[in-house]
Structure formats: structure tokens, C-alpha cells
C-alpha positions as CSV (number, residue, x, y, z in Angstrom):
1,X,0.0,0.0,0.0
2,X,2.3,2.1,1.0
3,X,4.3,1.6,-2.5
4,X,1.3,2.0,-4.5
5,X,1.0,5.2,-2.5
6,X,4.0,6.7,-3.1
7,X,4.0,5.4,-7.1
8,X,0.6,7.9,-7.1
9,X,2.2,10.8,-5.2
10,X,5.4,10.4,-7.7
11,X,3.3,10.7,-11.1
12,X,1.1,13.5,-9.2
13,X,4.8,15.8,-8.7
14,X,5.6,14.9,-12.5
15,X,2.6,15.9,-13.8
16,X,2.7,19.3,-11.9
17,X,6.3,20.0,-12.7
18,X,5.0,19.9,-16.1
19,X,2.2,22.1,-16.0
20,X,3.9,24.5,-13.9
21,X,6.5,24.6,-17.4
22,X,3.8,24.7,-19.2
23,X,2.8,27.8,-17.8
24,X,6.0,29.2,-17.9
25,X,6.3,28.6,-21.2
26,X,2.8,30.0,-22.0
27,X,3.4,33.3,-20.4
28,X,6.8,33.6,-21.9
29,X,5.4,33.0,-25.6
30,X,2.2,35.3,-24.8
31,X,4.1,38.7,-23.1
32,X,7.9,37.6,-24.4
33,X,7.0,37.6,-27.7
34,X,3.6,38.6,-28.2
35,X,2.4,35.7,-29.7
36,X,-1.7,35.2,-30.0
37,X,-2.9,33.1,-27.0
38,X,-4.6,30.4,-28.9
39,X,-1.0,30.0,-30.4
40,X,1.4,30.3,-27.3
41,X,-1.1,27.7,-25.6
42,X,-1.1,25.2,-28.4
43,X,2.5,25.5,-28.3
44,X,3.1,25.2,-25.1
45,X,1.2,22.4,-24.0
46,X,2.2,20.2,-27.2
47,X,6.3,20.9,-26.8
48,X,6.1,20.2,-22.9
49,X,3.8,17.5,-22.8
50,X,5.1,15.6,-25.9
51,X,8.6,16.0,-23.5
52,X,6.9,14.9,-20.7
53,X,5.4,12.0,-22.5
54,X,8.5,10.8,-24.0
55,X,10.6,11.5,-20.6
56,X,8.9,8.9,-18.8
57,X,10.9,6.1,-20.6
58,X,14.5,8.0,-19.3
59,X,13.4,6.9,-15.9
60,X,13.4,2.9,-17.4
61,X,16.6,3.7,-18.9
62,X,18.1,5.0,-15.5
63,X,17.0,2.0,-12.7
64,X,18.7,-0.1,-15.7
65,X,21.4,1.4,-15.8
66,X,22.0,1.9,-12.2
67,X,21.1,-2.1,-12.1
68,X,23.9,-2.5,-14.2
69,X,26.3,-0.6,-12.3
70,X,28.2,0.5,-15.9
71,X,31.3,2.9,-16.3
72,X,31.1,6.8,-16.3
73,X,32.2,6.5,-20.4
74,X,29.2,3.9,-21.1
75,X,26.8,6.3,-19.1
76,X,27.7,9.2,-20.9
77,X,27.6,7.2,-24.3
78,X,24.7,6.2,-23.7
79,X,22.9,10.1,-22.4
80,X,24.8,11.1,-25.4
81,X,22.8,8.3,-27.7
82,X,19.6,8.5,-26.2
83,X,19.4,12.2,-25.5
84,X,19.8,12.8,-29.7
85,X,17.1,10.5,-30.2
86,X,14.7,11.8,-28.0
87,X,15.3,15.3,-29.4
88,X,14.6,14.0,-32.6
89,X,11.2,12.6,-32.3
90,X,10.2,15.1,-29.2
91,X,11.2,18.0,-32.4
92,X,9.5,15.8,-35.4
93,X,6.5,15.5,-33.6
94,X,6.1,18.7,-31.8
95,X,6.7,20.9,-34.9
96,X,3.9,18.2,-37.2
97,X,1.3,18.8,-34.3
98,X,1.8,22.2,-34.1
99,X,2.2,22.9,-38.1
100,X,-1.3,20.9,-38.7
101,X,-2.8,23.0,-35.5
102,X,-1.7,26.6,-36.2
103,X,-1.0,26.4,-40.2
104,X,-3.0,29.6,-40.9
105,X,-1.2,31.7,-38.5
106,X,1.4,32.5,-41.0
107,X,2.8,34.8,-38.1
108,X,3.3,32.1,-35.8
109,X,4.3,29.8,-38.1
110,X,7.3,32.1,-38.9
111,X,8.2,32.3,-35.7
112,X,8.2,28.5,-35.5
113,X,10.7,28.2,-38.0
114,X,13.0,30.8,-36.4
115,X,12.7,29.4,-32.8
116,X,14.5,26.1,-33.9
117,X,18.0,26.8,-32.4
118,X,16.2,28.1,-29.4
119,X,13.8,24.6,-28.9
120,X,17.0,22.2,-29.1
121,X,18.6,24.2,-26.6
122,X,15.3,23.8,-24.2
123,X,15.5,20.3,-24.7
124,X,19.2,19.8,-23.8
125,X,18.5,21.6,-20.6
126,X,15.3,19.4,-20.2
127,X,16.9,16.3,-20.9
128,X,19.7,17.4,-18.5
129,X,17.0,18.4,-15.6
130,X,15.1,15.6,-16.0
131,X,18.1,12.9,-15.8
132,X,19.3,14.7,-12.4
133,X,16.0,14.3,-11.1
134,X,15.9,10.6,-11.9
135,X,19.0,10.1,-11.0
136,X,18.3,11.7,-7.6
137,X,15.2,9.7,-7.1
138,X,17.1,6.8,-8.2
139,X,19.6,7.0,-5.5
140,X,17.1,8.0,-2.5
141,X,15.0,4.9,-3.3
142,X,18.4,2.9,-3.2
143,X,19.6,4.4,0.3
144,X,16.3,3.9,1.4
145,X,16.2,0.2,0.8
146,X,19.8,-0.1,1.7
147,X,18.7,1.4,5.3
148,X,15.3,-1.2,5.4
149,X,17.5,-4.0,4.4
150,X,20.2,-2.8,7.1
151,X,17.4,-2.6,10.0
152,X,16.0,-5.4,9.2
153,X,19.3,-7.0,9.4
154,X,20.0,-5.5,12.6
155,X,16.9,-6.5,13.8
156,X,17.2,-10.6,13.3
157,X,21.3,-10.3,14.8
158,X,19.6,-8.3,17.6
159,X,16.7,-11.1,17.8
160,X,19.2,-14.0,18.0
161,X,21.2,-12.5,20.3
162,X,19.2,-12.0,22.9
163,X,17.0,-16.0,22.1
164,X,21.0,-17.1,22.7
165,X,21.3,-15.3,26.4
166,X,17.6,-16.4,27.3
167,X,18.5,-19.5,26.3
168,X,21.5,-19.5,28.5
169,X,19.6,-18.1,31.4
170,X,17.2,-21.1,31.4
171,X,19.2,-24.5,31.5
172,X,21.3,-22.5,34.7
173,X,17.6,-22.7,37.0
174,X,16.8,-26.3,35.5
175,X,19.7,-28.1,36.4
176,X,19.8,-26.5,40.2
177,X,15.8,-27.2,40.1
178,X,16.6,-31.0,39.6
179,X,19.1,-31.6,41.7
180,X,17.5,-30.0,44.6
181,X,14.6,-32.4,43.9
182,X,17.2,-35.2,44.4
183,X,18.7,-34.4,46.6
184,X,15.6,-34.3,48.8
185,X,13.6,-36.9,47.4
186,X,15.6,-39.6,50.7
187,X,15.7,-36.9,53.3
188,X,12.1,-35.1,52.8
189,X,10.0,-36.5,50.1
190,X,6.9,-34.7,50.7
191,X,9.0,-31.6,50.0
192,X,10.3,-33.0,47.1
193,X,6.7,-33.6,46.2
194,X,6.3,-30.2,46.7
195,X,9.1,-28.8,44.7
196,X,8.3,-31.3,41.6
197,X,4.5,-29.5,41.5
198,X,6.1,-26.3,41.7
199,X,8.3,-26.9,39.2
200,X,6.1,-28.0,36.9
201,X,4.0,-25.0,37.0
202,X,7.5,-23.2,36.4
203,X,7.9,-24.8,33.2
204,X,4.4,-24.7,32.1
205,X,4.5,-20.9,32.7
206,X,8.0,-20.7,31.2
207,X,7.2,-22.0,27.9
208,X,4.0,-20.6,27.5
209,X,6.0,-17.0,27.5
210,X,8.5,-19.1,25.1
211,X,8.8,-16.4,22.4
212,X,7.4,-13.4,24.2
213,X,10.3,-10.8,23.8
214,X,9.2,-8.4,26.3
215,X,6.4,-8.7,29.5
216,X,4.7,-7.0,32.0
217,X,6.5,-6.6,35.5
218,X,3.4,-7.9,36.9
219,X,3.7,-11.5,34.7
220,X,7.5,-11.4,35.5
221,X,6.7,-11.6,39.2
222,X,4.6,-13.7,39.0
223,X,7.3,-16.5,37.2
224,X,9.4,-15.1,39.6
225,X,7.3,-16.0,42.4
226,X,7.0,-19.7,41.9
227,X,10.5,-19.7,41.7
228,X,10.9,-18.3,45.2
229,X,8.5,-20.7,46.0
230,X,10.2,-23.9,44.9
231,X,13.5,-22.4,46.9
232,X,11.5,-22.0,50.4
233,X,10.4,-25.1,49.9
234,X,14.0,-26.6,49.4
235,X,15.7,-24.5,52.3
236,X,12.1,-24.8,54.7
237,X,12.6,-21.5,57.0
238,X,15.9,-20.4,56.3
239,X,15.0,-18.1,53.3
240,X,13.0,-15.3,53.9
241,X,11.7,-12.9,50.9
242,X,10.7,-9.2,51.4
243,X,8.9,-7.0,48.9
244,X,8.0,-3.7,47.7
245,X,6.1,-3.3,45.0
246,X,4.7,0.2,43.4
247,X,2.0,-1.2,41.9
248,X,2.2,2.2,39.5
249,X,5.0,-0.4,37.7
250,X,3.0,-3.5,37.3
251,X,1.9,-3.1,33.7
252,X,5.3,-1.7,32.6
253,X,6.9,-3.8,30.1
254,X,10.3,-5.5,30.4
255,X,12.3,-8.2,28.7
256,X,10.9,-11.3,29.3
257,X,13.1,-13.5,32.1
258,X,14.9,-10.4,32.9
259,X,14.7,-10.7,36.8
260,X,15.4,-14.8,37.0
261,X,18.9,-14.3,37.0
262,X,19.2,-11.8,39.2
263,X,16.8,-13.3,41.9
264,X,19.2,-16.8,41.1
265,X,22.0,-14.7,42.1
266,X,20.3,-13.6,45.4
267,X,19.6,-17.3,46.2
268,X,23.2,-18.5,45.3
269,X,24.9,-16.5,46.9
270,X,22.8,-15.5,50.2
271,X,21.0,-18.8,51.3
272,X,23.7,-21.2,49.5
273,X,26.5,-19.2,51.7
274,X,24.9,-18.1,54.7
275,X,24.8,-20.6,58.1
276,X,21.5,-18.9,59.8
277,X,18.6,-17.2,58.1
278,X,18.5,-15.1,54.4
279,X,16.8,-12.6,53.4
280,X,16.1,-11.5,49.8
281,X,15.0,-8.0,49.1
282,X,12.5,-7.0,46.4
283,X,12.0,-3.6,45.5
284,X,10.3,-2.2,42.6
285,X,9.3,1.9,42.0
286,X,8.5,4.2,39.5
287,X,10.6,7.8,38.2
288,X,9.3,9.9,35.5
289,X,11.8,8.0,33.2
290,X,12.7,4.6,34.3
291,X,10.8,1.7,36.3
292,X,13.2,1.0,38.8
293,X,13.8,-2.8,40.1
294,X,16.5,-3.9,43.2
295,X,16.9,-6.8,44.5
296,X,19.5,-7.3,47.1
297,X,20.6,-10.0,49.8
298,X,22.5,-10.3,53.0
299,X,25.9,-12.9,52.7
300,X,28.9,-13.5,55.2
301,X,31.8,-12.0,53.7
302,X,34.2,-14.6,55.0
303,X,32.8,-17.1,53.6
304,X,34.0,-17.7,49.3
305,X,33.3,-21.1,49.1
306,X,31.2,-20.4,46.5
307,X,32.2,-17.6,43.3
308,X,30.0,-17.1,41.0
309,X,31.8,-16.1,37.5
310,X,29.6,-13.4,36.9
311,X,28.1,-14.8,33.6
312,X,24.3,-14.2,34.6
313,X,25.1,-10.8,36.0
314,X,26.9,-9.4,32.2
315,X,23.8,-11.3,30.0
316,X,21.0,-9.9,31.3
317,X,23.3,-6.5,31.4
318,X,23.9,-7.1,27.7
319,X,20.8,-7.7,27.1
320,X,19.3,-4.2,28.4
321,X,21.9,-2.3,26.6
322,X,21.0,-4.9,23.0
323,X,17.3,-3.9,23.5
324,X,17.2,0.2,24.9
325,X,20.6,1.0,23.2
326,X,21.8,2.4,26.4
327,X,24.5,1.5,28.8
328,X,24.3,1.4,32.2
329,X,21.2,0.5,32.9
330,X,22.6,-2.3,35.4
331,X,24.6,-1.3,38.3
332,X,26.0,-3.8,40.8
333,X,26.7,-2.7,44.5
334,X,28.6,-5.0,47.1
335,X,27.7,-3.1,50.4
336,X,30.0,-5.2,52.7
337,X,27.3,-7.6,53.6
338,X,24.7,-7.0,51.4
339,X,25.1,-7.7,47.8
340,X,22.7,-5.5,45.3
341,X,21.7,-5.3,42.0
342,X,19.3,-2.3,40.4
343,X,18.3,-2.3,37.0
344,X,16.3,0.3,35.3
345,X,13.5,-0.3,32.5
346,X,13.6,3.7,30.5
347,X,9.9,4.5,30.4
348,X,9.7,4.6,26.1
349,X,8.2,1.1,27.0
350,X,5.6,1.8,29.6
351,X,2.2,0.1,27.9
């Protein structure tokens, strides 16, 4: 539609460049040279629109050419070629329509004859005007689809990057999933029981988003949720989860499985490394320009039995920066005993 469009909005401007020369040409003839009105109308709207007429095959000539991708000597050979030919006929048949349309104006027809060198010289510059014009068209329409084809190309490596860090994120929560299970499944089966229903919803909810690019914070919590459930069911009373939610933020829109590896993080290193109780921090408000998300966990400093090697942390940082085209939109703090992790979601994407 939109090709067809502009296809109708390009013949429109030719069509009123030529009338607008017409008239040019009219109103030369008629006070220029004094020519009757009848006459310097006839003749103006047969030598422009016979040019305009035969003009529309040069724009043919040009895509081929430009197609062809030929050398500044064969272009120029070839203007030189076709630009003769078309003065020819655009001259034969101008001066046999006008000679059979104004033959008993012996005045005019005089000044027909004398305006010869003057008409060839109107139809170089034509020719030339015309040819710059296509050309010009020629090359917009050529940047134009260069710049589609390079955003559509951008687009599918942007795409595939970020299906390769979600599908990095969620093998990492799988594999911990299942061997907490079995590691449970002799010491507390009903847990286990417990964590294998949870889990299950997990993945049920996890692939029905399979696809989804970007989600609302409320869906997010909502997967991230039943994964804080199957970890208080695996570590009983010894994780504790605190929230804050602006609710102002809950239909904001963020990419999908954003906040798993983060939360992960929280778990891993806060209930994995801490002897007596953990608490995870949830925190979620809303600036003028950014939906702001923390989540942050106490950890005993002496203890690095367990490094993490940061993997989770830089993908979903890459990933912000891939998608908003803006950097620092993850910042990590390490308060002593607290470990924290804000990102921020810029508001361009608020639904």
C-alpha cells in the first residue's frame, strides 16, 4: 500500500512539474513575444507535454542502468545516444502537431521556424534536468532500501542474540531445580513432592511465554514467584523474601526473564553461603523515566566457598543495553554484607 502510494504521489509531482512549465512557457510566448494566446497555448502544451510524455521512458533507462552498475564513459555514451534520439522525435512531432494546429497563423508559423535553435537548446537543458531528477530519485530509493534492508538485518542479529542469552539463562535454574529435587527426594520426600508441583508450574508458565520478547512486570513476578517458592520449599525457613512493590509499575513492560537471574543470584549466593537465616530483598518503584527494580541479599563476607563467575550478572546487562541501546542500565553494588543489583526499565516502553 504504501508503494502504491507513493507510485501515485510520484506521477502526481511529474505531472505538476509539467504544468507549472507549461505555464511558464505560456506566459513567456504570450508577453515575451507577443504571440496570440490560442498559439502560445497550443504550443506550449504540445512541446512540454510531448517532452513529458516521452521523458517517462529515461526513468526505465536509468534503474537499468543503475542495475547494471556501468562505467562513467558507457553512461555518458549512452545520455549522449539516447538524449539525440529523443530530441529528434520530441522536435518531429512537436513541430507536425503544431504545423497541422496553427498552419493559418502565418505569423506564428514564422516564428516556429526561427525558434529552432532556441527549442533544441530547451530540450538539452530538459533532458539534463530531467536525468538529475531521476537520477536523484534513483539514488534516495536505493539508500532507502539499503537502510530497510540494514534494519532489518539488525533486527534478526539483535533477535538472535538475545534467544542465545535467554536460552543461556534457562538450562542455569533447571539443572539447580533437579538436583535439589534429588537431593531431597531420601531426606524429605513430601517436600520434594512439593518442589516437583512447583516446578512444573514453572515450566508450564516458562514456555507458555516461550517467544514473548518483552512482559509486563506484573507477569514477571509472577514466574518469579514460583521460583521463590520452589526455593522455600527446598531451604524450609531459612530463606526469607521481602517485597516492595509500586504497583504504579506492574503493567510496565520488560524483557521477558529479565529478573530470573538476578533473583538466582540472590539465592546462590545468600542462602547457598549463609549458616542462619537469608533474606532476599524486592523492590520495585517508579521515576518519570525509568521503572526501577532492586533486588539485594545479606551474605557472610568470609565465607568464598562459593564464586559465582559473573556470567548471569553481564547477560542480562547485555541484554538491556542490545534492546534500549543504552548503557548502564545495570549497576552492581557490594555493600560489605549485602550484595545489590538495580536495573532500570527507560519508560519509552511503559504500555
Amino acid at each position: 500500500m504504501i508503494a502504491l502510494f507513493n507510485k501515485f504521489r510520484m506521477q502526481f509531482l511529474y505531472i505538476l512539474m509539467w504544468i507549472v512549465v507549461a505555464l511558464i512557457h505560456f506566459f513567456v510566448l504570450y508577453s515575451g513575444y507577443e504571440i496570440e494566446a490560442g498559439a502560445a497555448f497550443a504550443d506550449s502544451m504540445i512541446f512540454n507535454f510531448t517532452f513529458a510524455i516521452l521523458g517517462t521512458g529515461l526513468w526505465f533507462s536509468i534503474k537499468f542502468s543503475q542495475l547494471q552498475r556501468k562505467s562513467v564513459f558507457e553512461v555518458l555514451f549512452q545520455h549522449l545516444t539516447t538524449g539525440a534520439i529523443l530530441l529528434i522525435i520530441w522536435l518531429l512531432v512537436s513541430y507536425s502537431l503544431l504545423g497541422l494546429t496553427t498552419k493559418t497563423d502565418e505569423l506564428y508559423s514564422d516564428f516556429l521556424q526561427r525558434s529552432l535553435t532556441m527549442r533544441v537548446l530547451s530540450g538539452i537543458l530538459y533532458y539534463g534536468l530531467l536525468i538529475t531528477i531521476y537520477y536523484l530519485v534513483a539514488s534516495f530509493r536505493e539508500l532507502q532500501e539499503k537502510i530497510r534492508k540494514e534494519a532489518q538485518l539488525t533486527t534478526m542479529l539483535k533477535e538472535a542474540e538475545l534467544d542465545m542469552l535467554r536460552s543461556q539463562i534457562r538450562p542455569h535454574f533447571l539443572f539447580n531445580s533437579l538436583n535439589a529435587i534429588s537431593s531431597l527426594t531420601m531426606t524429605r520426600p513430601e517436600q520434594a513432592q512439593e518442589m516437583v508441583i512447583k516446578l512444573s508450574e514453572f515450566m508450564r508458565y516458562s514456555l507458555s511465554q516461550q517467544g514473548e520478547m518483552i512482559n509486563t512486570l506484573e507477569k514477571e513476578l509472577y514466574h518469579i514467584r514460583l521460583y521463590l517458592d520452589i526455593e522455600q520449599v527446598r531451604f524450609s525457613g531459612k530463606l526469607k523474601i521481602n517485597q516492595e512493590i509500586d504497583e504504579k509499575g506492574l503493567q510496565w513492560m520488560i524483557p521477558s526473564m529479565i529478573l530470573q537471574p538476578l533473583i538466582e543470584n540472590a539465592v546462590k549466593h545468600g542462602v547457598y553461603d549463609s549458616e542462619g537465616q537469608s533474606e532476599i530483598k524486592l523492590m520495585v518503584f517508579v521515576d518519570p523515566n525509568y521503572l526501577n527494580i532492586i533486588i539485594s541479599n545479606n551474605f557472610e563476607p568470609e565465607n568464598t566457598s562459593r564464586k559465582g563467575t559473573g556470567t548471569g550478572l553481564r547477560n542480562v546487562g547485555r541484554r538491556l543495553e542490545t534492546i534500549y541501546n543504552e548503557s548502564g542500565l545495570l549497576q552492581v553494588n557490594n555493600k560489605g554484607s549485602e550484595f545489590e543489583v538495580s536495573i532500570k526499565i527507560p519508560a519509552n516502553v511503559k504500555t
